[in-house]
C-alpha positions in Angstrom: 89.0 111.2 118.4 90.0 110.8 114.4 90.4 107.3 113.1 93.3 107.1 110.9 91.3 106.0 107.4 94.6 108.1 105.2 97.6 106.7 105.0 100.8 108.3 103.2 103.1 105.8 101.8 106.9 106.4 100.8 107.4 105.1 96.9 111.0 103.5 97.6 113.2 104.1 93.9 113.2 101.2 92.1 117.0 101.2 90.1 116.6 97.6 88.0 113.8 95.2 87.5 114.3 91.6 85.8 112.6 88.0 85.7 114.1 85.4 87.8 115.0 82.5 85.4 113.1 79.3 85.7 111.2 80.3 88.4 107.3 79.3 88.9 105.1 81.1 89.8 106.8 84.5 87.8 109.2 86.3 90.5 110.6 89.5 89.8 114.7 90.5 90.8 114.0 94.1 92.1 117.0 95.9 93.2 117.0 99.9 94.9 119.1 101.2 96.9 117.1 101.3 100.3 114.4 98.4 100.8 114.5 98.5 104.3 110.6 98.9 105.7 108.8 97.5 102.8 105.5 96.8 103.2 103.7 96.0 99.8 104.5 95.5 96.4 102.5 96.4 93.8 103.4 95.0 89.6 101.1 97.0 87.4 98.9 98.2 89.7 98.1 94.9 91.6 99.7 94.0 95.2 102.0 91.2 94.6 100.9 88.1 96.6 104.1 88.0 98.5 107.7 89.2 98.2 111.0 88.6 100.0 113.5 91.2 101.3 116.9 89.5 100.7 118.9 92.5 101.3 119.0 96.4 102.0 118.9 96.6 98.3 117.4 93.8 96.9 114.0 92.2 97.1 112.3 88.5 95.0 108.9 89.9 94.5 106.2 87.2 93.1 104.2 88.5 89.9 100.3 88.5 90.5 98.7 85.3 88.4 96.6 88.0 86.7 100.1 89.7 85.4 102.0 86.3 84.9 102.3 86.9 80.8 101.7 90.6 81.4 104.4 93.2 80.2 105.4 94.6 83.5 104.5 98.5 83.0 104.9 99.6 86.8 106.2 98.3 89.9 105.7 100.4 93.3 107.6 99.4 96.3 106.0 101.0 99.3 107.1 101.7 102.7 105.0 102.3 105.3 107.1 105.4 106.4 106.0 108.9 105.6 109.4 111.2 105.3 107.4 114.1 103.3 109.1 113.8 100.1 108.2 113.9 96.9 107.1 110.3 95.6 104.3 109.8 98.6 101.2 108.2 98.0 97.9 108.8 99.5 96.0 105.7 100.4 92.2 105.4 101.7 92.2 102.2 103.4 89.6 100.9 106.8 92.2 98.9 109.1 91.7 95.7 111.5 93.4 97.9 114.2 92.6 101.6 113.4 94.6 103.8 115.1 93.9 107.7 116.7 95.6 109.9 114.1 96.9 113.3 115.0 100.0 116.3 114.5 100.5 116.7 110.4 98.9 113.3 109.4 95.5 114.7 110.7 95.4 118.1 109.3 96.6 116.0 105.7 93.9 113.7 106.6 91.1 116.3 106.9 92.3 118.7 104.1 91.9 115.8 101.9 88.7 114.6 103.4 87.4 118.1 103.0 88.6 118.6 99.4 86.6 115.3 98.3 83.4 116.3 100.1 80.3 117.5 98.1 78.7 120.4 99.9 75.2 119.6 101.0 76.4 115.7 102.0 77.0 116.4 105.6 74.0 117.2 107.9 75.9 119.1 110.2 78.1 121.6 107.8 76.1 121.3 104.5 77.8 124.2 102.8 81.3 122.6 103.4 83.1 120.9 101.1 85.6 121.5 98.1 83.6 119.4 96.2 86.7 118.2 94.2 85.0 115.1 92.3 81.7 116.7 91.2 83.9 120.2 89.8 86.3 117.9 87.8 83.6 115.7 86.9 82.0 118.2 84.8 84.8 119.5 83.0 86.7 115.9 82.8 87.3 115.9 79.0 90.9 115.6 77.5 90.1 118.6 74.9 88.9 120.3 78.3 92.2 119.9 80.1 93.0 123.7 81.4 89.0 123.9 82.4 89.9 120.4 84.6 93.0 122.0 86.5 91.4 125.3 86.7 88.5 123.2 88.7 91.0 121.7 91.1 92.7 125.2 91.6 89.3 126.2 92.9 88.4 123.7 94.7 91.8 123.3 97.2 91.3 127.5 97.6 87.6 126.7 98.9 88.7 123.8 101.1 91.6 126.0 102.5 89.0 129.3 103.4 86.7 126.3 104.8 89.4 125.0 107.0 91.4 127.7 108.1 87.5 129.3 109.2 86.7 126.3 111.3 89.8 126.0 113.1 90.0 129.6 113.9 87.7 129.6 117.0 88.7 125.6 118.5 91.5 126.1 121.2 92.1 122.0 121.4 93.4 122.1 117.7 97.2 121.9 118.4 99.2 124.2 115.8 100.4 121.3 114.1 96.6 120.0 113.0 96.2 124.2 112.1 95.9 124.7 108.8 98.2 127.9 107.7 97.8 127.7 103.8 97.9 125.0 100.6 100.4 125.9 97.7 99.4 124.0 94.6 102.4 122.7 93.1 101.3 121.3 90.1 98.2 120.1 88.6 97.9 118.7 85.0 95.4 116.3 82.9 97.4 113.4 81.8 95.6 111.9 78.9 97.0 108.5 78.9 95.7 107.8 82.0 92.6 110.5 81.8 93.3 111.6 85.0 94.1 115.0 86.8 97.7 114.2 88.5 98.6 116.8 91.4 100.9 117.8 94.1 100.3 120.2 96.7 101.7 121.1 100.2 100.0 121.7 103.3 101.8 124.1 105.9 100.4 124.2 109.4 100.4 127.2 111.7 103.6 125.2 113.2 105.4 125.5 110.0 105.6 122.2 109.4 104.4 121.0 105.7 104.1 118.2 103.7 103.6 117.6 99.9 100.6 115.5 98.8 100.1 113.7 95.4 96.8 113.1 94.1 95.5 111.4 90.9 91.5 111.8 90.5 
């Protein structure tokens, strides 16, 4: 049985963000057009301690004290639906209540799994692994940028043969958890956050796909 340890979150659009007057601590007037199953808040990168849902459309979210004088430079309200689209985030995250994971959310969770793996770190399969962290690793340099998506590239085509080769021969893997192929949608080196931002989609021998967002 696989523990759910990835969850993919829905980033709900944000249309108009201002400061409650007079209010203490710092609360936020956040407005969308769709609030409904919000599950976290997060101002500049840090969950906001708490938040209320007033309406479909409008939420009071409190500012974090570490952000209270802050310019407010992001906001992420996050549902904890997964609809596929294109603002999802990937979260690694050990629950109270874990929870058996399987269909499209397994196959995402053991592409990605496989894609951050070093080969030679698990006993059993030591030559698996995409090795995604050590490859950008050693090219991460924002005068390097093409050598850093060219690593990625790589590394999701050797996850994908590594998959797709050790699913082949397992009759309990249901077509939905089958790995068919990975496009890579993008992949570029931002240098304001000196990151590697990218998007790609898993398609399963169902048919079924979903597009993932990564930042390394």
């Amino acid at each position: 049985m696989d523990i759910q340890v990835i969850y993919m979150r829905d980033v709900l659009t944000v249309s108009s963000i201002t400061n409650v007057p007079n209010m203490v601590p710092r609360t936020l007037d956040v407005w969308g057009p769709d609030f409904r199953g919000v599950t976290k808040v997060e101002i500049n990168e840090e969950e906001a301690p708490s938040f209320v849902v007033t309406s479909s459309k409008r939420i009071l979210v409190q500012v974090p004290s570490s952000q209270e004088r802050a310019v407010i430079k992001s906001i992420a309200v996050l549902s904890d639906t997964f609809t596929k689209k294109d603002k999802s985030q990937v979260r690694f995250e050990l629950t109270n209540n874990p929870k058996k994971v399987d269909g499209l959310m397994r196959l995402i969770q053991i592409f990605l799994l496989h894609l951050l793996r070093t080969p030679g770190t698990d006993a059993w399969y030591p030559n698996s692994g995409g090795g995604i962290q050590k490859l950008v690793g050693s090219y991460f340099s924002k005068n390097n940028s093409g050598a850093v998506t060219a690593a990625f590239t790589l590394a999701v085509g050797r996850t994908r043969s590594q998959i797709i080769s050790m699913q082949a021969g397992d009759p309990r893997v249901s077509a939905d958890e089958k790995l068919a192929t990975v496009n890579v949608l993008s992949a570029s080196f931002s240098v304001a956050q000196t990151a590697l931002l990218a998007r790609v989609e898993l398609v399963s021998q169902s048919g079924k796909r979903a597009a993932v967002g990564l930042e390394l």
